[in-house]
C-alpha positions as CSV (number, residue, x, y, z in Angstrom):
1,X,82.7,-35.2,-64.6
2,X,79.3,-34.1,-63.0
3,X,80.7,-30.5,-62.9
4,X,81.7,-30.3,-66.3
5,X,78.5,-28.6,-67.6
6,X,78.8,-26.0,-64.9
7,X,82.1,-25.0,-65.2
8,X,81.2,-25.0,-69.3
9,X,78.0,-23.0,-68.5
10,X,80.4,-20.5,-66.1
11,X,82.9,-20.3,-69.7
12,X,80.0,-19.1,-71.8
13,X,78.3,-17.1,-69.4
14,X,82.2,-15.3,-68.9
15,X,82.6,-15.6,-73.2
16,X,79.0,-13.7,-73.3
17,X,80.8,-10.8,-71.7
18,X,83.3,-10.2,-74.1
19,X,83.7,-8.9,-77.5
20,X,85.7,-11.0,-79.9
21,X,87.7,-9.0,-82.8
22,X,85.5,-10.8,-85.2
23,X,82.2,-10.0,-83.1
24,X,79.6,-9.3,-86.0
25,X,76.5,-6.3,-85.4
26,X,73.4,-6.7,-87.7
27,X,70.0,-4.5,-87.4
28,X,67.6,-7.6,-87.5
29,X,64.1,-6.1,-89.0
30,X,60.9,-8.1,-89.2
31,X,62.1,-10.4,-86.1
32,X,59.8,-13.4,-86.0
33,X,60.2,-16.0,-83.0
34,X,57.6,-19.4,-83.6
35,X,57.9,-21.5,-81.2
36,X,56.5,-25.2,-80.9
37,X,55.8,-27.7,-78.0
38,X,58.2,-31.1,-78.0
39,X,58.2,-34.2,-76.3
40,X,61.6,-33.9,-73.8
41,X,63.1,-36.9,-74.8
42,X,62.7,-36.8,-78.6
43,X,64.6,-33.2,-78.4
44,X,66.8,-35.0,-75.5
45,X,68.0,-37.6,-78.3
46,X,69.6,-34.9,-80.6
47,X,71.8,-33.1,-77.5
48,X,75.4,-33.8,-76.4
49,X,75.9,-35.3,-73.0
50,X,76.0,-32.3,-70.3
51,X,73.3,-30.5,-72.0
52,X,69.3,-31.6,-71.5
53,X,66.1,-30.1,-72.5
54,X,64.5,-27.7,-70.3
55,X,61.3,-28.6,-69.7
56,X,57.7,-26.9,-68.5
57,X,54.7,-27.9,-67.5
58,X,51.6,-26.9,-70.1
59,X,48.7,-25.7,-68.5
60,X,47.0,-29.1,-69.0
61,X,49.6,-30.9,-67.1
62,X,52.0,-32.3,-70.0
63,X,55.9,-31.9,-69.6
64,X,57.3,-30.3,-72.6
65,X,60.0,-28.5,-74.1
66,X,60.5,-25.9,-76.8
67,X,61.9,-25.7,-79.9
68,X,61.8,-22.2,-82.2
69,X,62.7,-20.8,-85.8
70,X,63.1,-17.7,-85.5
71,X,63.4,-15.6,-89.0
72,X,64.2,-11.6,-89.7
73,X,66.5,-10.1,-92.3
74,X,69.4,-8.7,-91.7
75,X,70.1,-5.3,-92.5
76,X,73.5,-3.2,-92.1
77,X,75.0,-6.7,-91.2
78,X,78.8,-6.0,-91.1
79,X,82.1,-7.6,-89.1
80,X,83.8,-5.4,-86.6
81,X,87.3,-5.8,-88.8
82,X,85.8,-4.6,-91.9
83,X,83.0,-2.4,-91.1
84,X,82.9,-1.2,-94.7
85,X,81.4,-4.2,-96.5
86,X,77.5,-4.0,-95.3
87,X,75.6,-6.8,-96.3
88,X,71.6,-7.6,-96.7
89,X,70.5,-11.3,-96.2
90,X,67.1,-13.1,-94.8
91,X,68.1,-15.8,-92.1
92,X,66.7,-19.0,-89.8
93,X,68.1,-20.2,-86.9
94,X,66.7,-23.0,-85.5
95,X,66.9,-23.4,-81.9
96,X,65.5,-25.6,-79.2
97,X,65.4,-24.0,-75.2
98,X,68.0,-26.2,-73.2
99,X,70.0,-26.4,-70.3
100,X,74.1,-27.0,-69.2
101,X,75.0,-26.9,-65.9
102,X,72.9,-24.2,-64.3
103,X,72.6,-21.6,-67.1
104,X,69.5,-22.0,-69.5
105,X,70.5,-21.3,-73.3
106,X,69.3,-22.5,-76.4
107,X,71.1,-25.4,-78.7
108,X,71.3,-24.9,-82.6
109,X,70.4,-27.3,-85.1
110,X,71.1,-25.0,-88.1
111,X,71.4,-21.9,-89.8
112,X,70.1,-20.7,-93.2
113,X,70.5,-17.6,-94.7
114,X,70.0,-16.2,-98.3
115,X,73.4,-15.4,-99.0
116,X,76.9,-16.9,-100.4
117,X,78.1,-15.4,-97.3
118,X,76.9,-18.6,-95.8
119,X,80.1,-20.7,-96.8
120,X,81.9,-18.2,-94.2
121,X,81.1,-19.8,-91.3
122,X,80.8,-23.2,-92.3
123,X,84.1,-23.3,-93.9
124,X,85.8,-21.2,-91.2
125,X,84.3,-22.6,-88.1
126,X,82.5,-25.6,-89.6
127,X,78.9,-24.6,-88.3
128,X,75.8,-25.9,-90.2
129,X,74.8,-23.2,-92.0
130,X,73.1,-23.3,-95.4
131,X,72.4,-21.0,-98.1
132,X,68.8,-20.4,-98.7
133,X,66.6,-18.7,-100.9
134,X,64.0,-16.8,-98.9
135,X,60.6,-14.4,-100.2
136,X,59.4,-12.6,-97.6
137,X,56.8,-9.5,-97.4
138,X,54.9,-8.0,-94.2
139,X,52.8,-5.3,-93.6
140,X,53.1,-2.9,-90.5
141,X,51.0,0.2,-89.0
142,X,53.4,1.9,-87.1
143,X,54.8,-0.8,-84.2
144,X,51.8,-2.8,-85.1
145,X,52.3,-6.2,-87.5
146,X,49.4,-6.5,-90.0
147,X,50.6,-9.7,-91.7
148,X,54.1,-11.7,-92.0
149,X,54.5,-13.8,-94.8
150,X,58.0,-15.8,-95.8
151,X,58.8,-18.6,-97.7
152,X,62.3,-20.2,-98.5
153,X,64.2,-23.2,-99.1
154,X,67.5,-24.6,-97.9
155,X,69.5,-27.7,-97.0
156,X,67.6,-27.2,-93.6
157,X,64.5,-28.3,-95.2
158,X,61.6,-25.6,-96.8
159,X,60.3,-22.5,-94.2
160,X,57.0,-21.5,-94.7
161,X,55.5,-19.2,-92.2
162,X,52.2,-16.7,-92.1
163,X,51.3,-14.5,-89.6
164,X,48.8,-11.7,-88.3
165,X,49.6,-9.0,-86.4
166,X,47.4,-8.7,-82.7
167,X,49.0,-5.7,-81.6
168,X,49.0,-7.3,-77.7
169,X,52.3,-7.1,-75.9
170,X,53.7,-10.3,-74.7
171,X,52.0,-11.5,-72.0
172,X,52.5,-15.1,-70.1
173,X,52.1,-17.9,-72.4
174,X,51.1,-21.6,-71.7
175,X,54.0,-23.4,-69.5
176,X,55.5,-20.1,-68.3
177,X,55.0,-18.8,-64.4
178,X,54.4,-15.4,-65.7
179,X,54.9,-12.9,-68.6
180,X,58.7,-12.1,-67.0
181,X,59.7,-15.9,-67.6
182,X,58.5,-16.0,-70.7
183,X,60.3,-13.0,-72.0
184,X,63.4,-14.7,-70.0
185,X,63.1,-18.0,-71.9
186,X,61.9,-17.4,-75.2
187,X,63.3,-13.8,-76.4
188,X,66.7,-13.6,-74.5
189,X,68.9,-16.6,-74.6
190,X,71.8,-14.9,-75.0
191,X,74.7,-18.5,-75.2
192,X,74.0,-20.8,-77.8
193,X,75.5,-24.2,-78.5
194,X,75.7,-26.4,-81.4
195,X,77.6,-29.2,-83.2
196,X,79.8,-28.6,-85.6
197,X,81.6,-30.9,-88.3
198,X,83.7,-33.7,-87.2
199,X,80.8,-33.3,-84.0
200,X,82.7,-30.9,-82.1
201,X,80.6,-28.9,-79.7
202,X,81.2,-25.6,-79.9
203,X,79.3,-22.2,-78.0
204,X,79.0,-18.9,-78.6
205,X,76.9,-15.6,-77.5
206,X,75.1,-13.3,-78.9
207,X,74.4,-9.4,-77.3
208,X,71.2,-7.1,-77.2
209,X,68.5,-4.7,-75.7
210,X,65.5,-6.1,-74.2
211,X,62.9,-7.0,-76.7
212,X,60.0,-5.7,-77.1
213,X,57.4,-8.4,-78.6
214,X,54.0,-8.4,-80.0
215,X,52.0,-11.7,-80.5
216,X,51.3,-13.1,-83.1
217,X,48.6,-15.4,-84.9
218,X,49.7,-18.4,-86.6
219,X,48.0,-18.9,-89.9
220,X,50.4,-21.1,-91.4
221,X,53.4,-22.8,-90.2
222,X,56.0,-25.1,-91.2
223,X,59.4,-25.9,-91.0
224,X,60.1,-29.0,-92.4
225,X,63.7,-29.5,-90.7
226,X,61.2,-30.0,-87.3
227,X,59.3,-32.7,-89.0
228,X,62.9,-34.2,-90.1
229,X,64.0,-34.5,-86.5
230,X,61.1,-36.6,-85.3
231,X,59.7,-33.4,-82.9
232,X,57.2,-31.5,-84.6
233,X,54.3,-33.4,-86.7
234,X,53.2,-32.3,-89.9
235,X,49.5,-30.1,-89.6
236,X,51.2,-29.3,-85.6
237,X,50.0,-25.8,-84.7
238,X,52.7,-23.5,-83.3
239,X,52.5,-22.9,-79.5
240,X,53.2,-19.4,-79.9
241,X,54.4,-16.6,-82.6
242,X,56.0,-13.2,-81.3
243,X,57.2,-10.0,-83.4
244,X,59.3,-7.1,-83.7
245,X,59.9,-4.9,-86.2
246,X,63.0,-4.1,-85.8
247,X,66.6,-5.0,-83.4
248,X,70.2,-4.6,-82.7
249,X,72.0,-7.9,-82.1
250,X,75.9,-8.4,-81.4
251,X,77.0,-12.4,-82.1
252,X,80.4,-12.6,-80.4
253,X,83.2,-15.0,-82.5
254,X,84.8,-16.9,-83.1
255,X,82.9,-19.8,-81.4
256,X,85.1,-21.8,-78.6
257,X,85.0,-25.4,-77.9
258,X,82.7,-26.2,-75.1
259,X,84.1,-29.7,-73.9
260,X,81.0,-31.5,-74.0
261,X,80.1,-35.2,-75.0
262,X,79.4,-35.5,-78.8
């Protein structure tokens, strides 16, 4: 059993490669990544057996892990099978930086997304996504974010998020060896897993170019699903906020059942 998570790890990493017949292609725009600092095994206590936090050391010595919302809106969002129907929706995934086996990828509490396109995935694949209703303005110069704002509400909890534009480059940020590790952790996971009804766990990948990401400066922050979960506290100041204005991503479907614990 020791090398289930590898061989599962080695079928995602294979799965990533592919392109499913219901693969869906969205131009993310005003692509937000927040990111907060957990304790290992509070985050440890909501995974499946096989997969485990992955955990860095802060620059003041503490072990921790990471746990983002990231938030954009959709634009030109369409499935490969019906390319016609183009769709428009703000979305949150929620994601926390994990490990299976040998391949680091992210595990997803949730999805929301301001749309009744929603019920798709949960119904079809049973995934914990919720419909959400989202406000959301920003303020560019060119590349350059002046300021992010965005509000919404879901199942997931409320999202409440405000930002300011630095025009800096990402650069290496507390817990990360360098600049090229952070970019590596935080802005391209590309297989995710998560639980879905009946606590299944299931994976899936996603596809896209390099990012390209600005920081950011927290001004407000809070996602109340964090707070829910016993790993961010209320007040908690984000560890890091990164920006682009725009992306291509790929998500390749349907998701497959990864043959973990529950």
């Amino acid at each position: 059993m020791a090398e289930l998570p590898d061989q599962v790890a080695a079928l995602a990493v294979q799965r990533s490669q592919l392109s499913g017949w219901r693969d869906i292609s969205s131009l993310l725009v005003d692509f937000a990544i927040t990111t907060w600092d957990v304790a290992p095994d509070a985050l440890g206590r909501h995974l499946p057996a096989g997969i485990e936090p992955d955990v860095f050391t802060l620059d003041d010595g503490r072990p921790r892990a990471f746990v983002s919302s990231v938030t954009f809106l959709n634009t030109n969002f369409f499935v490969r099978f019906a390319p016609f129907i183009r769709l428009s929706a703000h979305q949150t995934n929620y994601r926390a930086y994990v490990r299976c086996g040998g391949l680091r990828c992210v595990w997803f509490f949730g999805t929301s997304l301001s749309s009744v396109g929603a019920v798709v995935p949960r119904v079809l694949w049973g995934l914990p996504w919720a419909r959400s209703r989202v406000t959301h303005q920003t303020d560019w110069q060119g590349p350059t974010l002046q300021r992010y704002e965005w509000d919404g509400r879901s199942a997931h909890g409320t999202e409440h998020l405000q930002l300011r534009g630095t025009g800096e480059p990402l650069a290496r940020l507390d817990g990360f060896k360098d600049a090229a590790t952070t970019q590596a952790v935080l802005t391209h996971p590309l297989v995710g897993f998560l639980r879905r009804r009946g606590s299944t766990v299931v994976t899936y990948s996603v596809g896209h170019a390099p990012l390209e990401m600005q920081l950011a400066r927290p001004e407000e922050a809070r996602f109340t699903l964090w707070e829910d979960r016993g790993l961010v506290a209320r007040g908690q100041a984000p560890h890091s906020a990164l920006i682009q204005r725009q992306t291509q991503y790929d998500v390749h479907l349907p998701p497959a059942v990864a043959g973990l614990g529950g």
